[in-house]
C-alpha positions as YAML, in Angstrom:
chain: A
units: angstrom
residues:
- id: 1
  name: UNK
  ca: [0.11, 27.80, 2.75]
- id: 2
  name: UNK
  ca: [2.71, 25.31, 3.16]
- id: 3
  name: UNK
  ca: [0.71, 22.45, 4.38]
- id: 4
  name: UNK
  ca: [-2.34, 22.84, 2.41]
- id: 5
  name: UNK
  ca: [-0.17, 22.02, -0.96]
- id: 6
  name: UNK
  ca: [0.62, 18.50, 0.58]
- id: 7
  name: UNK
  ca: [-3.18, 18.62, 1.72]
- id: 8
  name: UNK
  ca: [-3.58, 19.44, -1.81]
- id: 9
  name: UNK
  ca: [-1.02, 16.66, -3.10]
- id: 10
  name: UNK
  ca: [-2.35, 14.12, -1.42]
- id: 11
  name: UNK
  ca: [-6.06, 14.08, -2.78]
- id: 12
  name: UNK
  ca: [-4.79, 14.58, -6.15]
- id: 13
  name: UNK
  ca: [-2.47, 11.16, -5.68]
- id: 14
  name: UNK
  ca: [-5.33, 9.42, -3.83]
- id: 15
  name: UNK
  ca: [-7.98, 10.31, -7.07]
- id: 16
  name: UNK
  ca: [-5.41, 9.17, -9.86]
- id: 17
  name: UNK
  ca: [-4.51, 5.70, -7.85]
- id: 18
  name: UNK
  ca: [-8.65, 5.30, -7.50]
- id: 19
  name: UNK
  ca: [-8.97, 6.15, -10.98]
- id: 20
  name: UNK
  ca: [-6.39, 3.43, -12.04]
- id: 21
  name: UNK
  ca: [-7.92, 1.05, -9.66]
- id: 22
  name: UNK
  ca: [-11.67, 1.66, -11.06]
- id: 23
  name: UNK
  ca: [-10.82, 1.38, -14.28]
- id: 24
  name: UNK
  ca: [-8.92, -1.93, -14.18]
- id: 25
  name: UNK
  ca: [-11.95, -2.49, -11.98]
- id: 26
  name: UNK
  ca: [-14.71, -1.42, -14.37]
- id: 27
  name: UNK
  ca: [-12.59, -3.38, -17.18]
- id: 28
  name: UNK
  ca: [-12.40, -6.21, -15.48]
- id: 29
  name: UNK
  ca: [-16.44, -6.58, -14.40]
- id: 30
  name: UNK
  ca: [-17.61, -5.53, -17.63]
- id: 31
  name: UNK
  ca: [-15.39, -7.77, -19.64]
- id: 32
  name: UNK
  ca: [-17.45, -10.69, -17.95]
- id: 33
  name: UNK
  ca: [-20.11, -9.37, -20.01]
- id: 34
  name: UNK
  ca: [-18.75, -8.41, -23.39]
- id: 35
  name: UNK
  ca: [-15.70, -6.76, -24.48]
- id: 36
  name: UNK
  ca: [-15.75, -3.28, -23.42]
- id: 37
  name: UNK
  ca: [-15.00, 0.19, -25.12]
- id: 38
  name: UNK
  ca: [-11.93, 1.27, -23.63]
- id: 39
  name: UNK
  ca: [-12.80, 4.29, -24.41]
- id: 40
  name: UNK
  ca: [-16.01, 4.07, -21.76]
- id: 41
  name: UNK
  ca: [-14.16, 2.15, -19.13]
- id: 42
  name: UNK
  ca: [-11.91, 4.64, -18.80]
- id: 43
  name: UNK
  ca: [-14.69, 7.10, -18.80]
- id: 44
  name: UNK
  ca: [-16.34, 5.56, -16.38]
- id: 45
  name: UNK
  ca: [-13.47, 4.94, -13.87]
- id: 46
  name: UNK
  ca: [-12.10, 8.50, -13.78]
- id: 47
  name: UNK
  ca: [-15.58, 9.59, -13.88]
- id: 48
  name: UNK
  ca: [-16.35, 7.20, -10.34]
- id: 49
  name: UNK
  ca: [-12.94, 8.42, -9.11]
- id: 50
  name: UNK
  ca: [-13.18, 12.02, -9.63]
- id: 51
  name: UNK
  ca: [-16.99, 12.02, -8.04]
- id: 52
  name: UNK
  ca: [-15.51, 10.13, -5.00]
- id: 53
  name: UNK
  ca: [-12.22, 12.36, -4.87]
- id: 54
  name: UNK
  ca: [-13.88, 15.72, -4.94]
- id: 55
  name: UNK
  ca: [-16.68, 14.25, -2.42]
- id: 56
  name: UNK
  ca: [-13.50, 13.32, -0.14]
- id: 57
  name: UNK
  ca: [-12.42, 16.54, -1.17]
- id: 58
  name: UNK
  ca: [-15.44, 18.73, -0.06]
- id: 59
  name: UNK
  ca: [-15.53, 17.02, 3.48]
- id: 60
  name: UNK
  ca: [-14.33, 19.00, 6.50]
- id: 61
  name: UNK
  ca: [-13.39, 16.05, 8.52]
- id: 62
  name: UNK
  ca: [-11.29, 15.15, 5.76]
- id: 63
  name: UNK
  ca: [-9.75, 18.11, 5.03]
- id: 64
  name: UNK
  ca: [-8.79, 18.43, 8.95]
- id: 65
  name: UNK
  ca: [-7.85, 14.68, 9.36]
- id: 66
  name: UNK
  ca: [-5.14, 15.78, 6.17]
- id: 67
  name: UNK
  ca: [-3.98, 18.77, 7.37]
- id: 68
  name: UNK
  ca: [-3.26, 16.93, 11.10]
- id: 69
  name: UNK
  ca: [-1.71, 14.20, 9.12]
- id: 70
  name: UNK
  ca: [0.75, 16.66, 7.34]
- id: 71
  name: UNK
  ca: [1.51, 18.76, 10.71]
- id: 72
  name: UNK
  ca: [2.57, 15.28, 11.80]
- id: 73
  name: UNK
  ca: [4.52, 14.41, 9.77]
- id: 74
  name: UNK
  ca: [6.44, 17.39, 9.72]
- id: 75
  name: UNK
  ca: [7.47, 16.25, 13.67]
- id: 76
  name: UNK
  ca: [8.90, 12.64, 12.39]
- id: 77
  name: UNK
  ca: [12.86, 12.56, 13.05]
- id: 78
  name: UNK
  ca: [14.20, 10.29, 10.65]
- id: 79
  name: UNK
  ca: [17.10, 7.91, 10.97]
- id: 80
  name: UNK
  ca: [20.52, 8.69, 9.48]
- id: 81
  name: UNK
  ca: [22.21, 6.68, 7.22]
- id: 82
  name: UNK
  ca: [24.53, 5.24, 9.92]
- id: 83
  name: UNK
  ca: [21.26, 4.38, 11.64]
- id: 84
  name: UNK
  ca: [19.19, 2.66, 9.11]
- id: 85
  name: UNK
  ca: [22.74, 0.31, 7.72]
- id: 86
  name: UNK
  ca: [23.48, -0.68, 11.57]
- id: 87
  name: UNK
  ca: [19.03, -1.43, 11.66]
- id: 88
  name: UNK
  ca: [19.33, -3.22, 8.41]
- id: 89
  name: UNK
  ca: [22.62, -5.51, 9.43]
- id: 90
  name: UNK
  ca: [20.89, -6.25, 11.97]
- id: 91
  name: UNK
  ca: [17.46, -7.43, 10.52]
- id: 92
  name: UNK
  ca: [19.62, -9.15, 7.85]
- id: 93
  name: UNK
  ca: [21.53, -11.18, 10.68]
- id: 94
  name: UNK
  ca: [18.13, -11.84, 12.89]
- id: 95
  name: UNK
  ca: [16.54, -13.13, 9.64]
- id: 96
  name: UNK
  ca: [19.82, -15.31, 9.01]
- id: 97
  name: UNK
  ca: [19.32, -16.64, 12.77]
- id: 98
  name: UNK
  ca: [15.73, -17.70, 12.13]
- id: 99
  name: UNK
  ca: [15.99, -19.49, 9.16]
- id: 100
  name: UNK
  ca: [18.91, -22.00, 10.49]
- id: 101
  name: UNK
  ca: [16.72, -22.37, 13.08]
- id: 102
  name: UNK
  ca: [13.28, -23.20, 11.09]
- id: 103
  name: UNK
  ca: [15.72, -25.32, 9.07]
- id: 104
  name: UNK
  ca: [16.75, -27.33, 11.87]
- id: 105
  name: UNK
  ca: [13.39, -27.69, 13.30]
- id: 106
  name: UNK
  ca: [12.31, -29.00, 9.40]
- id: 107
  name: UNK
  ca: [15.18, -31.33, 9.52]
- id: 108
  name: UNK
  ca: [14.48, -32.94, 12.93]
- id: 109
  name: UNK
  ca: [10.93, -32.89, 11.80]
- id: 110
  name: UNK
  ca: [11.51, -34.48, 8.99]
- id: 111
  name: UNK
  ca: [12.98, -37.29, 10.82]
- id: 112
  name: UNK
  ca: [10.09, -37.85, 13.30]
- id: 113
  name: UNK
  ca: [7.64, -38.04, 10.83]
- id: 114
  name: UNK
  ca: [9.39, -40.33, 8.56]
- id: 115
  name: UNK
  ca: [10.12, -42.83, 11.81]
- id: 116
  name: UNK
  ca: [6.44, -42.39, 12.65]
- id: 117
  name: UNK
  ca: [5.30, -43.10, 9.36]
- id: 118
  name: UNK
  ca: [7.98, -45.19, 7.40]
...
């Protein structure tokens, strides 16, 4: 029973962020028209997005693909805390590194270009 509550989680999270998506969606085509009843956009996004979440729902492959998805994850080791500062120092200095560099490259090719063309 354990999994099947993420399973469970999951499709609920997936139909409200496709219901927020089709009603900004429905909003937005059907204010190229006229303005729109808020009331029936919303209507007819949660409507679309509940049709297409319990369709996902209802589909064995689905269901399955979730559930593998969720054993999965279950296997993931994550970093510690010492880990992920010691990754992020080092991103932070790699990122430092490449923008002297780009910014020497932009100086020097500023220079060519303005000999070239000035």
């Amino acid at each position: 029973m354990g999994e099947r509550k993420y399973v469970q989680l999951m499709f609920i999270v997936g139909g409200m962020i496709l219901a927020y998506v089709l009603v900004m969606s429905t909003d937005w085509v059907w204010g190229y028209f006229q303005k729109p009843p808020q009331l029936y956009v919303n209507g007819v996004g949660i409507g679309m997005a509940m049709i297409a979440t319990f369709m996902v729902w209802r589909h064995r492959s689905t269901q399955q693909s979730a559930s593998e998805t969720v054993s999965e994850l279950r296997k993931v080791t994550w970093p510690t805390r010492k880990e992920t500062s010691q990754a992020t120092v080092v991103v932070i200095i790699t990122v430092i590194i490449a923008a002297i560099f780009l910014q020497i490259f932009d100086a020097i090719w500023s220079r060519v270009t303005g000999y070239i063309l000035g």
